[in-house]
N, C-alpha and C positions, 0 to 999 in steps of 0.2 A: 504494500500500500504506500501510495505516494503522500509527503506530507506537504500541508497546502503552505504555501507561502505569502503572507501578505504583502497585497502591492499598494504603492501610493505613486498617484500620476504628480507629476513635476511638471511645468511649462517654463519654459526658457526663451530669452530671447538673444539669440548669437549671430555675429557679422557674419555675414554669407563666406568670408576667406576661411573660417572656424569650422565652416559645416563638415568639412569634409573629418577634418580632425575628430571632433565630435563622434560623426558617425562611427570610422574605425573603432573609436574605442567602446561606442555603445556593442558594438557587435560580438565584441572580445569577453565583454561583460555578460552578455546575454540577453543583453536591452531592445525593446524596441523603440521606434521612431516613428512618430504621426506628425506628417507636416498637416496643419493646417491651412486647406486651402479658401479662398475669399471664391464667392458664386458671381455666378454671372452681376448678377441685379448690384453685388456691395462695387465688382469692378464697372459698372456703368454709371453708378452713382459718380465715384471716380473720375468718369472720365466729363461727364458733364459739369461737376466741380473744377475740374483744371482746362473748360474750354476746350474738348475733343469733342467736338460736337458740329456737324455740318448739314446744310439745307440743302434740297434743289428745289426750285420751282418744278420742274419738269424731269424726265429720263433723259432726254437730251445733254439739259443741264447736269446731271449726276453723271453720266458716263464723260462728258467734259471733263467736271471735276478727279473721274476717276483714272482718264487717260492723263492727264494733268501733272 
């Protein structure tokens, strides 16, 4: 019979040049890693917050824009 071990979740926030470091040693240890990831709707809020955001009047105009 296996003895259970308890776990407790950590979140961390590390520069992405760290990540890789990080991992390695999660692996060694027997850790696992959940990146969280942002959905669609929090990255489009995003982008209309920073002015990524464009109109056409028409398909004309959007394929303009898009050969552009």
């Amino acid at each position: 019979m296996e003895a259970v071990v308890p776990q407790r979740q950590v979140y961390l926030s590390i520069p992405s040049s760290d990540y890789r470091l990080i991992s390695s040693i999660s692996r060694k240890m027997g850790w696992t890693i959940h990146r969280q990831r942002k959905s669609g709707l929090e990255r489009a809020i995003e982008d209309v917050r920073a002015g990524r955001v464009y109109q056409a009047d028409s398909i004309e105009d959007l394929m303009a824009q898009l050969n552009s």
